[in-house]
N, C-alpha and C positions, 0 to 999 in steps of 0.2 A: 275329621281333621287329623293327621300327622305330626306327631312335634318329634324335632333331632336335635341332637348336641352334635356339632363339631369335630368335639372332642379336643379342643385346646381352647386356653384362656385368651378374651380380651385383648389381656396386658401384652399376652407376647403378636398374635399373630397380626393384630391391625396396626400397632408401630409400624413393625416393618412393611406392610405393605405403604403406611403414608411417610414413613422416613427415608426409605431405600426407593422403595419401586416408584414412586409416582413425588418427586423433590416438587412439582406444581403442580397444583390443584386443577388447573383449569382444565387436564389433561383428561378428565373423567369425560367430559364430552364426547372427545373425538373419538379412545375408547367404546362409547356404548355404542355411538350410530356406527364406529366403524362395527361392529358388531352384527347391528341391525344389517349392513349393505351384506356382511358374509353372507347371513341368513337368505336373504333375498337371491343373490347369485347361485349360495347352492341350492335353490327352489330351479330356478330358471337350467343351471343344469341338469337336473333329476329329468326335466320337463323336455331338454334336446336329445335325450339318450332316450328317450323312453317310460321312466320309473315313476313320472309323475302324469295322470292323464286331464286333470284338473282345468279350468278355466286358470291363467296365473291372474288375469285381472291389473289394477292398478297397482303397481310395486311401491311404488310413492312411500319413502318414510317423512313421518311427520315428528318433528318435534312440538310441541306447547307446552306454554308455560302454564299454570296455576296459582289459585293464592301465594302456597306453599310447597307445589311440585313443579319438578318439571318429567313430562310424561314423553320418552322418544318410542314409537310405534312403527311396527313394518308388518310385512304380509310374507313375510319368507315362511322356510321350515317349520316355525316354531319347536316347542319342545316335549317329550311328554316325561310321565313323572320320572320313569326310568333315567330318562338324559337328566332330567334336573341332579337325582342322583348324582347322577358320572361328572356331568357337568359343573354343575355349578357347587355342590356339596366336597364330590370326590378330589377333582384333579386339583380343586383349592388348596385343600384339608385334609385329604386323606394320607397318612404319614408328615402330614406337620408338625407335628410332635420330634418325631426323628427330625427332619430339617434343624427345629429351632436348637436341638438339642446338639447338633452337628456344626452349626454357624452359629453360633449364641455367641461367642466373641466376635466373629467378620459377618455381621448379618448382611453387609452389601454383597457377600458372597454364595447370597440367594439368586439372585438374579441372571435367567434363565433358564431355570432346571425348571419350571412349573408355570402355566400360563394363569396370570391375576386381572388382566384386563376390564373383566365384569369389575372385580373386587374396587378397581379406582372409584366406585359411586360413592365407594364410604367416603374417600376423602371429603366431597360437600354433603351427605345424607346421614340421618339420624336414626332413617327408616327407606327398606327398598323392597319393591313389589317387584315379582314378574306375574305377568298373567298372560297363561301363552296357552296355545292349542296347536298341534302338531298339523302337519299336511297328510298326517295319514287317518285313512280313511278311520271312522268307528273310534278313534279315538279321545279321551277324555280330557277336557280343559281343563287345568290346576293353574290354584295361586298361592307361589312360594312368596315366603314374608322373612323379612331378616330386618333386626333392628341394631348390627354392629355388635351382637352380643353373641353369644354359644349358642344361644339356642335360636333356632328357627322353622316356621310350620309350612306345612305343606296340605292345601286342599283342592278340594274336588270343588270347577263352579261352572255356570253354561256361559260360553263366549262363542257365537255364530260363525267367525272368523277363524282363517288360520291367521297364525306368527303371534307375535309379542309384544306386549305393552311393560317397559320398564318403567317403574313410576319408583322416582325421589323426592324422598322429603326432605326438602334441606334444607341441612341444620342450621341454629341459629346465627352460629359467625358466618356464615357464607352465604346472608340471605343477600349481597351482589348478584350472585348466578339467579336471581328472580328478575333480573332488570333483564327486560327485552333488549336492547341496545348491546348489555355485556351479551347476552347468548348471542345474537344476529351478528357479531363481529366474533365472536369463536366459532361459530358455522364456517362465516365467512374466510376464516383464517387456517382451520384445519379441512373444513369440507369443500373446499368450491371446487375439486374437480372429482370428487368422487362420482364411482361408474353407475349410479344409481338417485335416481332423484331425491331430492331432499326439499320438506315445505319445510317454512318455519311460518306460521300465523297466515295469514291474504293478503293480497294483494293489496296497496292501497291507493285510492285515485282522489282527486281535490273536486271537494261538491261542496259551494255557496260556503267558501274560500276556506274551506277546512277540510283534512283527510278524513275520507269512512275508509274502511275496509271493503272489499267486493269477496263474490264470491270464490275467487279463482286464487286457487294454492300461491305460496309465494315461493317459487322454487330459486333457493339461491345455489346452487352449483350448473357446473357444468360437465354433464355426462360424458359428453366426447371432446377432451383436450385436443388441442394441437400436437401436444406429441405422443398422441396416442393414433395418430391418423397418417398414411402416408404420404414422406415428400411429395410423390407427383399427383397427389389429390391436391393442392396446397399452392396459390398463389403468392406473391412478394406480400399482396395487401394481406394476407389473410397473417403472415408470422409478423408485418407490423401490427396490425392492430389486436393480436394474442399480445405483444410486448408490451402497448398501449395500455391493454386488463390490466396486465402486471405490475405496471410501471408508471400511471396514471401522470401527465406532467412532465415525464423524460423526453428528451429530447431523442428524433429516430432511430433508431441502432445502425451503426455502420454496415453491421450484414451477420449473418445468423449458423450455425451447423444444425442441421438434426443428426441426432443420433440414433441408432438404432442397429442391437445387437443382439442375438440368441447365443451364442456360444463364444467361449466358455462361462458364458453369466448373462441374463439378460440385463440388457439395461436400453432406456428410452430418453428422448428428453431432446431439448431445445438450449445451444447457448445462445449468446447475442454476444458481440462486440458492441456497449454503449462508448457515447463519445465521452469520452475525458480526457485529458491532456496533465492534471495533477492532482496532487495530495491523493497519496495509495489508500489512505486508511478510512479515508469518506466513504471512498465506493467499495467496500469489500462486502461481505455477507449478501449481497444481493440474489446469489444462487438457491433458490427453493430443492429441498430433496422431499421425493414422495418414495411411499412403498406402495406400491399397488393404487396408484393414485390418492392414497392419505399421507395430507401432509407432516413431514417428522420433524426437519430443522431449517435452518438458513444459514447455519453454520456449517460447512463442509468441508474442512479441514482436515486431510487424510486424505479424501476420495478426489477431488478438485486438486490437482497440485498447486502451491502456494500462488502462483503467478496468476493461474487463471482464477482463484477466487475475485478476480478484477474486475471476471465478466458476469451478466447476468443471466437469467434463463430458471430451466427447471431442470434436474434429474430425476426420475424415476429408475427404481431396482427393486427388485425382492430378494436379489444375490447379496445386498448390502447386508451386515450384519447389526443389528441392532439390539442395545439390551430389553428386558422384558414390557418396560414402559414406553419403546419405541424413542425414549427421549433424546438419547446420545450414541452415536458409534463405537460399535468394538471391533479392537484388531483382528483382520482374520487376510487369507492369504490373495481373495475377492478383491478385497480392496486396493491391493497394490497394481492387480490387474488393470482394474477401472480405471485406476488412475492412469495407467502408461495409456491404456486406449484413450482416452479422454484427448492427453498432451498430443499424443497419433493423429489425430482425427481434425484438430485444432491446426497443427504443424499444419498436415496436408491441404486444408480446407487454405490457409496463407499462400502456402503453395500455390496452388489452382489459381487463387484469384491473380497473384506475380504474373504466372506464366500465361493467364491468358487474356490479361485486360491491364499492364502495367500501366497504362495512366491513369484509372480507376483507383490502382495500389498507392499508387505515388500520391492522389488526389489528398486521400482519408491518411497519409502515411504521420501525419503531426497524430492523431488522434491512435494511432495504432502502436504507436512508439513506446509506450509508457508499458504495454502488454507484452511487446515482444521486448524488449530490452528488460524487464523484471526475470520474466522467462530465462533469457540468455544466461544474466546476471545469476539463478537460481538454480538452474537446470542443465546439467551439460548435454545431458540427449536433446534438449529443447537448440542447445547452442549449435549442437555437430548438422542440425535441421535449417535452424532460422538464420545462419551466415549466410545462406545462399539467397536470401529476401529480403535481411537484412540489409536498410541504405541508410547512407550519408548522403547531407542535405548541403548544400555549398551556402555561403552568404548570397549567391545570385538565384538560390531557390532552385540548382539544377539536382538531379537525385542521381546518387550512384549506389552499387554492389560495392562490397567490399574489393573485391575481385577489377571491378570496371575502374574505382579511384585510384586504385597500387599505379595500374597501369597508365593512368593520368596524371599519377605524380611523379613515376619515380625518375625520369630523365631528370627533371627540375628541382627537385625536392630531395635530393641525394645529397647527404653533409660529406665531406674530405673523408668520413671513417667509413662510408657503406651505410650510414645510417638514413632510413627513409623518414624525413620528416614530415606529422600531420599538422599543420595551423590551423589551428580553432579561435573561433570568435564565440564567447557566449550572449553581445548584446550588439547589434550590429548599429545601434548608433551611438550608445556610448565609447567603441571602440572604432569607430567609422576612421579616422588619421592613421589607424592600425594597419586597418583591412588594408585602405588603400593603398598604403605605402608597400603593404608585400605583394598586392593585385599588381602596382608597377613593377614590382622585381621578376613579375610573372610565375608568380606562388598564386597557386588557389587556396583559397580561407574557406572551412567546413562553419556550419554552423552550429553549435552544440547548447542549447537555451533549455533540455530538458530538464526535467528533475531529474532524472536516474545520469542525465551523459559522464557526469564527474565518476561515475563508480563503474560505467562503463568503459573511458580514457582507460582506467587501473587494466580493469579485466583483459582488454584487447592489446596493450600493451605486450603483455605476456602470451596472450597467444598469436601476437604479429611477428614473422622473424625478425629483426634488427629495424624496429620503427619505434620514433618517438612523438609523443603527441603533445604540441608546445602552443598556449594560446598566444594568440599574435600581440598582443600587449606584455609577453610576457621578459622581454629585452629591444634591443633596438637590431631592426632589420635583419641588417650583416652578422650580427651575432646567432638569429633565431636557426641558421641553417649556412653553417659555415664553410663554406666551399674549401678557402684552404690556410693554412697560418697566417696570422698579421703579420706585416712590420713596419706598420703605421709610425709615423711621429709620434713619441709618446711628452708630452709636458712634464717640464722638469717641477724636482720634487717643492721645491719653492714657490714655482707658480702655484703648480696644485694645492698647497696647502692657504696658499692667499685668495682665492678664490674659491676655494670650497667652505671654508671657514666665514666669509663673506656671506654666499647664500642661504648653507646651511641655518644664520644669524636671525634672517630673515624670514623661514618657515614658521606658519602660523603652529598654533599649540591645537594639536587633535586628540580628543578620547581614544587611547591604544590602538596608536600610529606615530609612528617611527619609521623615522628615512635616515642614507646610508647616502650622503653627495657623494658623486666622485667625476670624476673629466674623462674624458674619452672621445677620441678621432674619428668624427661621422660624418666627416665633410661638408664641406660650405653650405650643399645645397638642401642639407638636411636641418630637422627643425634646433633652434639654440638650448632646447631646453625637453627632456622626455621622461617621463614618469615611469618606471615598470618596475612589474612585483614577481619575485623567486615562484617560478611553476612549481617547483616541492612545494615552500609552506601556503601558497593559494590548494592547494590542490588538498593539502592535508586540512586545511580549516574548512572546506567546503564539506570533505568529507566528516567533519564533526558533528555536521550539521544534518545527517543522515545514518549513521552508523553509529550504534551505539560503540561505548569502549573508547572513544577518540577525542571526547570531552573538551580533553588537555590540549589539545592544538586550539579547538574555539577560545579557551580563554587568552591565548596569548594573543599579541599588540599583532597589529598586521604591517609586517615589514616591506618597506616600497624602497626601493632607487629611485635618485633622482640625480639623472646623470644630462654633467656641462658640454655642451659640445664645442672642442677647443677649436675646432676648424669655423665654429661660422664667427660671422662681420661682429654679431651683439657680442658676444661671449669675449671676444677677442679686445674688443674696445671698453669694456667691463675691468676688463683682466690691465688693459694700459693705463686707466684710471686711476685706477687702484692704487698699481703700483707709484704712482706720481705721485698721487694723491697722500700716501702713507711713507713714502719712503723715507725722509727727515726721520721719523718716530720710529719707525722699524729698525733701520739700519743700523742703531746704537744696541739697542736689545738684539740683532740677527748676531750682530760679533761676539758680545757678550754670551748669547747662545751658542755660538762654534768656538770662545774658548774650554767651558764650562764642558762640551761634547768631546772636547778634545782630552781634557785632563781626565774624564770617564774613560775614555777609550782605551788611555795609557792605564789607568787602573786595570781595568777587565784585564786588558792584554798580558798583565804580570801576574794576574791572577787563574787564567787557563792551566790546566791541567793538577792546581794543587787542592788539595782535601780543604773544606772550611774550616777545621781546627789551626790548619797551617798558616791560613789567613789571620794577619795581625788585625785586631780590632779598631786600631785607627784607623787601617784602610777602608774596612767596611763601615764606618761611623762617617766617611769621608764620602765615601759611592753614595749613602744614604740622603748627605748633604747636599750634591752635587744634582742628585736628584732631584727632591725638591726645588736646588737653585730653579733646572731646566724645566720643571712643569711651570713654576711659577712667571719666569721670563714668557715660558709659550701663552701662558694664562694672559699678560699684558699684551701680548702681540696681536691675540686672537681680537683681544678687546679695539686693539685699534683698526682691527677687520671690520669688527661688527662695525663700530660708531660710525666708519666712512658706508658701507652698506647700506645705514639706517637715513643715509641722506644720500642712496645713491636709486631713483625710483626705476631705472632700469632691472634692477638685482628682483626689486619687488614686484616690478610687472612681468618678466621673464618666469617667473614661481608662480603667478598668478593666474596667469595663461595655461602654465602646464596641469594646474591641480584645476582649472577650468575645463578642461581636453579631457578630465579625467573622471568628472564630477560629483568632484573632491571638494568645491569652493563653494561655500555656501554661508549665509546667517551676515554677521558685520562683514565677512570677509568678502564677498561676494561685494558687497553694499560699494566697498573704500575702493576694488576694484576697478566699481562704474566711473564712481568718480575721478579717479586716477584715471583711466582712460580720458575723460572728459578734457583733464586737464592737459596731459600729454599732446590732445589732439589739437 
């Protein structure tokens, strides 16, 4: 028997292997078989070249568990004592001492320079055996022993077999990793597609209604992936039902890339388009990365541009850079490669299907929207690509290019300045009196109901020449797209004031909502009463609601118009009520109000042009007076607005109807509506 020292402490070198190199435990698994499969590979190519003449036999690695071990075994290379040396001694530990003594303050600035792999056992083991025999001929079996300490022995023993038998004893906090169910789903999670068989226990089948074991290996991976195979070996059904493994429960993928590239990097792999239409952040991580078909993360952030971690699938690469514990990604110049192929490959594959099956594109284009519009939104190589595939969807469900709708709007949808107006609906039945109204002016209405379309409006705006993009509820008609100056009849300021004050009266009380009456000439045949809200702050509160930093718009009150139309029959007979109605009570307070305006007037008037030191303090004591007279006289006028209002049920079914159209009326309000109808009828 052989005994060694290391030659460094404990204290310093197994920290940092279990604080730096390996942050989870569970990692030591995938570690040793990944180990085990090298072993085996470089057997099998010793055995193509030449160098091996041997029988190679069953390559099968087996994992088992024991009371207290767990023993993963292969048939590869093995080792003899010389490698254990080099191997497992040397490249660990040999100048570890310098290392610690060189990163002793940044020990994560180990990571790299040395391969520890073996070394992750310690994280669950108290104690680790190898017991290996080399493939070469005449050579003698040794069993190295390491108990986590400096010292560890080295002997001479007979084992019939080539390769390695790793056996852990593991420690007492992590007697977990002894539950069959934890190993068979870390198998299951790091190995299933490694290129080399793996048992873990047998098989097991139902006899006189309880499982036995049989004798046939339980092999849970699979040796040849789908995207290790080529496209034209590969049927539709064969990349659904690889999805299917993956995705157990999802629903079918809209259509798939393979990829596959040797230069300047290799890389392999499978995406999917799954279907989703929203919430970005449910379905993200779903992309698997392997290195050599061991799996490393599902996090691929860097290599995946931000948009497409959307989608699902696999990558494989060995051009990826990983740190020593394979756990997470480093920056390296590879990466940014992948990534631009990746977004290439994606683009193109959009492409292809546009150009050569567009009512297939058009069909999935609700589910596909949420991919390419994050893209757009994120990527401007993505953007200078996806305009060309990119469509709008009309309220009548027609699909256009960017390109195809210009040319469909712009005779019609051209305002008096050259500007091309877009009308969008985001709810086609709660804005249905919208749609329609601009369908009769012979405006087409787009439909924009996505998540991302609000932050797409912004983007395209800016890169559209002289186009604006106005939801059709967002003013009335004639206003959304102005052919040429009014010069309508405008309602004198007396009217307006006695009739907006009226309705205004009448608005129920909403949780932060706030209207702005006011009258306006839309003619007879249009509706008496219309609801609409500022395209600015819709547009900015929507975006609070997706974009970090914008907070401040979601908390404000949501500001609506609610605009009289002086031209129709109601409004008009409303407004001659009124006036009858209040006139005795008004008429005393309106004169008293235009003398009071008058003696203001003549103030200010003498007051233009001098410094306020100049201004004698009676006057201004007198303006101050005058003031208040005038709020106060408006305060009682208003009131004899309201009072005739609150018994005028026109004023209140007109308001009622509209925040109805808008569906805005709801709870008591809704309720006194029915019955106010009721009674009306």
């Amino acid at each position: 028997m052989q005994k060694g020292n290391i030659g460094v402490t404990t204290e310093n070198i197994f920290p940092i292997i279990k604080k730096f190199l390996y942050s989870d435990h569970e990692i030591f698994l995938r570690e040793l078989v990944s180990n085990a499969v090298d072993a085996t590979q470089k057997l099998n190519t010793l055995a193509s070249i030449g160098e091996f003449q041997g029988e190679l036999g069953d390559l099968t690695i087996h994992v088992e568990l024991g009371k207290d071990t767990i023993t993963i075994s292969d048939h590869g290379i093995g080792l003899t004592a010389e490698e254990i040396e080099k191997y497992i001694n040397q490249i660990a530990f040999s100048g570890a001492n310098d290392f610690l003594e060189k990163y002793k303050n940044d020990a994560n600035a180990i990571i790299g320079h040395f391969g520890l792999g073996f070394y992750s056992a310690f994280m669950v083991a108290k104690k680790v055996e190898i017991i290996t025999k080399s493939y070469r001929d005449g050579v003698q079996a040794i069993k190295w022993t390491c108990d986590g300490s400096p010292e560890f022995t080295i002997e001479e023993i007979d084992k019939a077999e080539r390769g390695s038998d790793i056996i852990l004893y593991i420690d007492d906090d992590c007697k977990e990793f002894l539950e069959e169910a934890r190993i068979e789903g870390l198998l299951k999670k790091y190995c299933s597609f490694l290129p080399v068989p793996i048992a873990f226990g047998k098989k097991k089948e139902w006899n006189d209604g309880k499982q036995v074991e049989t004798s046939e290996d339980n092999i849970i991976n699979d040796t040849t992936p789908l995207w290790t195979m080529k496209p034209s070996e590969l049927s539709d059904e064969d990349y659904k039902s690889f999805y299917r493994k993956l995705y157990p429960m999802s629903d079918e993928p809209l259509f798939w890339i393979h990829l596959n590239v040797d230069y300047p990097f290799h890389l392999t792999g499978i995406l999917y388009f799954p279907k989703v239409k929203s919430n970005i952040e449910l379905n993200k991580n779903k992309i698997q990365l392997y290195c050599n078909q061991v799996y490393v993360t599902d996090s691929v952030e860097g290599i995946v541009p931000d948009f497409l971690t959307l989608l699902h699938g696999v990558i494989d690469s060995p051009d990826i850079p990983l740190n020593v514990s394979r756990s997470y990604l480093q920056s390296d110049s590879n990466v940014k490669k992948i990534s631009t192929y990746i977004t290439k490959k994606v683009s193109d594959r959009l492409q292809s299907i546009f150009k050569n099956d567009r009512k297939q594109f058009e069909e999935k284009w609700n589910d596909l929207k949420i991919f390419i519009n994050y893209g757009m939104l994120t990527q401007e190589e993505f953007y200078d690509k996806a305009q060309k595939f990119s469509l709008f969807t009309d309220t009548d469900n027609k699909h256009y290019t960017f390109e195809e709708y210009q040319t469909l709007i712009k005779d019609n949808q051209t305002d008096k300045d050259g500007n091309l107006i877009y009308l969008y609906a985001n709810n086609k039945d709660e804005q249905y009196s919208y749609i329609e109204a601009a369908i009769n002016k012979g405006y087409n209405v787009l439909l924009f109901d996505g998540q991302l379309d609000v932050a797409m409006i912004s983007m395209l705006e800016q890169k559209f020449e002289k186009s604006h993009f106005t939801r059709v509820d967002g003013d009335v008609i004639d206003n959304l797209i102005t052919k040429e100056d009014k010069k309508g009849e405008i309602l004198e300021t007396a009217k307006q004031d006695a009739i907006t004050t009226a309705f205004k009266s009448q608005l129920p009380k909403m949780d932060k909502v706030e209207f702005n009456v006011m009258t306006q000439a839309l003619g007879e045949n249009s509706a008496p009463v219309l609801i609409t809200q500022s395209e600015y702050m819709r547009r900015m509160k929507e975006m609070a609601n997706i974009q970090a930093g914008m907070s401040f718009y979601g908390e404000m009150p949501d500001m609506f118009n609610l605009i009289l139309n002086s031209d129709h029959k109601l409004v008009k007979e409303v407004l001659n009520e009124e006036e009858t109605a209040c006139h005795n009570e008004v008429a005393p307070i309106q004169a008293e109000m235009d003398s009071v305006n008058k003696r203001r007037n003549e103030l200010r008037d003498s007051q233009k042009g001098k410094k306020d030191e100049d201004i004698p303090t009676t006057e201004k004591d007198e303006l101050n007076d005058l003031d208040k007279q005038l709020e106060d006289l408006k305060s009682k006028k208003d009131a004899i607005f309201t009072r005739y209002a609150g018994s005028n049920r026109v004023i209140r079914q007109l308001i009622d109807l509209a925040l109805l159209q808008n569906n805005m009326l709801k709870g008591e309000a809704l309720n006194n509506f029915v019955k106010r109808s009721i009674e009306l009828i």
